[in-house]
C-alpha positions as CSV (number, residue, x, y, z in Angstrom):
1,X,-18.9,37.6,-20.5
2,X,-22.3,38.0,-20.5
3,X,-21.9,41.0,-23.6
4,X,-20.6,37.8,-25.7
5,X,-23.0,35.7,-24.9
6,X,-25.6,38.4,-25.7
7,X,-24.2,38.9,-28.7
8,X,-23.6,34.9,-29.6
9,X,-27.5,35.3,-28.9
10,X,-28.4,38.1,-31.5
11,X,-26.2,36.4,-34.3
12,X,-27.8,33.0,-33.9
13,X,-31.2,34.9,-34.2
14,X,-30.5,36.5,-36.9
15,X,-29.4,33.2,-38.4
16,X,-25.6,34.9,-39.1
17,X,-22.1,33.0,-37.9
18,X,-21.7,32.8,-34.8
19,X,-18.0,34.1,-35.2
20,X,-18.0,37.2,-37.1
21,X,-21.7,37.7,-37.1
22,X,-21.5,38.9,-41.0
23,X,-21.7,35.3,-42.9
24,X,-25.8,34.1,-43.5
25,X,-25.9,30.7,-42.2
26,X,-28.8,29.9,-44.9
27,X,-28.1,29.7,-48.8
28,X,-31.7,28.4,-49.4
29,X,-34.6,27.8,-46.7
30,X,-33.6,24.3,-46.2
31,X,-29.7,24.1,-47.3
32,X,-27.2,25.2,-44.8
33,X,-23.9,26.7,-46.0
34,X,-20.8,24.4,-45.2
35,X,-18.9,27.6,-44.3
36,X,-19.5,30.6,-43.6
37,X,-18.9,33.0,-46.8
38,X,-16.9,35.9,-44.4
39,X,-14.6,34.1,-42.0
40,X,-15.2,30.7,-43.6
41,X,-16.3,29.2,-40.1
42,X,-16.9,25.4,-40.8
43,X,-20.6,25.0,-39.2
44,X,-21.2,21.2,-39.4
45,X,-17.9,20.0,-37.6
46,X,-18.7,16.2,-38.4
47,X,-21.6,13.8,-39.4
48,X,-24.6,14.0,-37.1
49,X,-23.6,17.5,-35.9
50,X,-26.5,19.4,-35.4
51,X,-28.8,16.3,-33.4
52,X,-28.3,18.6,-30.5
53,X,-30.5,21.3,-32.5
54,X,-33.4,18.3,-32.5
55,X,-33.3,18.7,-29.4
56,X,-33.1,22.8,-28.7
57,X,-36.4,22.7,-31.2
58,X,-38.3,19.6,-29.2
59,X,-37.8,21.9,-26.1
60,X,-38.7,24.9,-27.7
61,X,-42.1,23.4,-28.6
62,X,-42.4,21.8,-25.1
63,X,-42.0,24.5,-23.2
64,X,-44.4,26.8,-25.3
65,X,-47.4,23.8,-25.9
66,X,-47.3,22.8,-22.4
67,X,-47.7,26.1,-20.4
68,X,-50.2,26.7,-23.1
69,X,-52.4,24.2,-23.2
70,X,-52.5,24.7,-19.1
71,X,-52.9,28.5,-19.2
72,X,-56.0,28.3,-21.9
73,X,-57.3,25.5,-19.7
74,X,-57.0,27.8,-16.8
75,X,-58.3,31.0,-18.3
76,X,-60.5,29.8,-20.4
77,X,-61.9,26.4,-19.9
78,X,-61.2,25.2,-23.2
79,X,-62.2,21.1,-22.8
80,X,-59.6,18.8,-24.2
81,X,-60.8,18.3,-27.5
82,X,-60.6,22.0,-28.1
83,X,-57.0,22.4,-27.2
84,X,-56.2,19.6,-29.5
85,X,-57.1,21.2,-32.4
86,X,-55.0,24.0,-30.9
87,X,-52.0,22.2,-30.0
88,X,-52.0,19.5,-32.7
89,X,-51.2,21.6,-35.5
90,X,-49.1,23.8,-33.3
91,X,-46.7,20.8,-32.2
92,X,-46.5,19.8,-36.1
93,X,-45.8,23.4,-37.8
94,X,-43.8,24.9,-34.8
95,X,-41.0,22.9,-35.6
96,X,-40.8,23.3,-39.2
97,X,-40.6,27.2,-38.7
98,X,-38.4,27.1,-35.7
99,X,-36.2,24.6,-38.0
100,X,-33.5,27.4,-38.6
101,X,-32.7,29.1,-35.6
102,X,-32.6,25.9,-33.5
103,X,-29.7,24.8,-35.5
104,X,-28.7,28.5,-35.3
105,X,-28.6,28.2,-31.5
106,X,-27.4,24.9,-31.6
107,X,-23.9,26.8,-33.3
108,X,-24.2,29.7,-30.9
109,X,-23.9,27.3,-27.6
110,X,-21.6,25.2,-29.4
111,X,-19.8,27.9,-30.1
112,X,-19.5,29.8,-26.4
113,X,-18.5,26.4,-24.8
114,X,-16.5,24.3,-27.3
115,X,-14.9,27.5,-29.6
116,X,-13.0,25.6,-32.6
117,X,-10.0,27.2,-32.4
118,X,-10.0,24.5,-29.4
119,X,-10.8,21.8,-31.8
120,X,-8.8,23.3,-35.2
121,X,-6.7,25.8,-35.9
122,X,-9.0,28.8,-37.7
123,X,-7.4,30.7,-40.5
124,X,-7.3,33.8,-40.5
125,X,-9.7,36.1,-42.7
126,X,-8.7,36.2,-46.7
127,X,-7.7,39.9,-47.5
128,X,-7.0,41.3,-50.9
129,X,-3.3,41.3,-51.3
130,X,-2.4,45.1,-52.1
């Protein structure tokens, strides 16, 4: 079990389906493919889909900006102003570069816990008839 979930992991960082780990989940930086262009894996299953990734890249942020701003206040006395010029930008570009691999993740756990076979039936992979 954990061999799938480690390699649920590596697809969704590498921003490939999280079913056969070939399809690119990007056409552009900011358009998502409807499917995946190997297995044809729908990856928004309905309206409103990927919310949960808003949430995977609002913890993301937290829990690097937090334990940041603590750690340079313990090491090195920065005073408040100081770590908002840090942090500030941080909390506003983070996001937009973590954009893609939260909805990435988002599939992945969707993925290990709800698998749409349990949802839809999947059709099986399009081969070349001989």
């Amino acid at each position: 079990m954990s061999g799938r979930i480690l390699s649920l992991l590596g697809r969704g960082l590498r921003l490939k389906c999280p079913r056969c780990g070939e399809g690119s989940l990007y056409a552009k930086p900011f358009r998502m493919r409807a499917n995946c262009a190997n297995c044809e894996l729908k990856f928004e299953r309905e309206q409103g889909y990927f919310v949960g990734a808003i949430y995977i890249n609002y913890a993301a942020t937290v829990a690097i900006a937090v334990p940041g701003f603590f750690l340079l206040d313990v090491f090195f006395k920065l005073p408040i102003e100081q770590q908002l010029w840090i942090w500030v930008p941080f909390a506003v570009i983070f996001p937009l570069v973590f954009f893609h691999h939260s909805r990435a993740l988002w599939l992945v756990l969707d993925h290990l816990f709800n698998p749409p076979s349990k949802l839809y039936t999947v059709p099986p992979k399009k081969t070349p008839h001989a």
